[in-house]
C-alpha positions in Angstrom: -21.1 -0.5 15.1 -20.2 -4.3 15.7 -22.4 -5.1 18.3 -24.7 -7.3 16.0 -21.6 -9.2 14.5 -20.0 -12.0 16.3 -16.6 -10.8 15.4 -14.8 -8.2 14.9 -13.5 -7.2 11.0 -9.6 -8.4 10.6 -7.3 -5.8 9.0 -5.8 -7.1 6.0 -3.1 -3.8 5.6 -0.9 -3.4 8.9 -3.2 -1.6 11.5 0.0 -0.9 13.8 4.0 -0.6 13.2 6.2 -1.7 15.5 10.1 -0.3 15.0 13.2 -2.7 15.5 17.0 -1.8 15.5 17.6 -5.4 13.4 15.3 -6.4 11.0 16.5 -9.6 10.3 17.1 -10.6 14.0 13.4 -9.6 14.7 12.1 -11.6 11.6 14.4 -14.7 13.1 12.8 -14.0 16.0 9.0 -14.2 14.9 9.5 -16.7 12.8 11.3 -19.7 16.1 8.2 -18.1 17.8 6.0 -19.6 15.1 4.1 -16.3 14.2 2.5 -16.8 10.7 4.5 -14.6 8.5 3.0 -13.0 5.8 5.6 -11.8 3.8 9.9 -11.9 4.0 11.7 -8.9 5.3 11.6 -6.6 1.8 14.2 -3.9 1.0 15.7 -5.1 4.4 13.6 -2.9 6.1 10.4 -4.1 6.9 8.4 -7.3 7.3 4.3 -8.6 7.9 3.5 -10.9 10.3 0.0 -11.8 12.0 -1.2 -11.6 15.3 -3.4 -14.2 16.5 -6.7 -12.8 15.4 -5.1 -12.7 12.2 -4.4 -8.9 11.8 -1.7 -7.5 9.9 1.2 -6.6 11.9 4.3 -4.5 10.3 7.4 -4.8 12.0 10.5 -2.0 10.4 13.8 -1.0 10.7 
């Protein structure tokens, strides 16, 4: 399907979820780590971050 593209398409909604017991620690976390953050933790229970081919990530609680 992409073999005539020289990249692959980025996912603007979250492709994957990844489940933390502390929402704000892991958002800390991301954010010394530099990730680029795309939105605060919300309803202090989830946050989007990107990963470095600029796919959104979802990290909740």
């Amino acid at each position: 399907m992409w073999s005539n593209k020289e990249t692959l398409p980025v996912y603007k909604a979250p492709a994957f979820m990844f489940k933390t017991e502390d929402i704000i620690t892991s958002y800390e976390y991301m954010k010394k780590m530099g990730a680029e953050l795309v939105t605060e933790v919300e309803n202090s229970q989830w946050f989007v971050c990107k990963d470095l081919d600029g796919n959104h990530i979802m990290v909740c609680q």
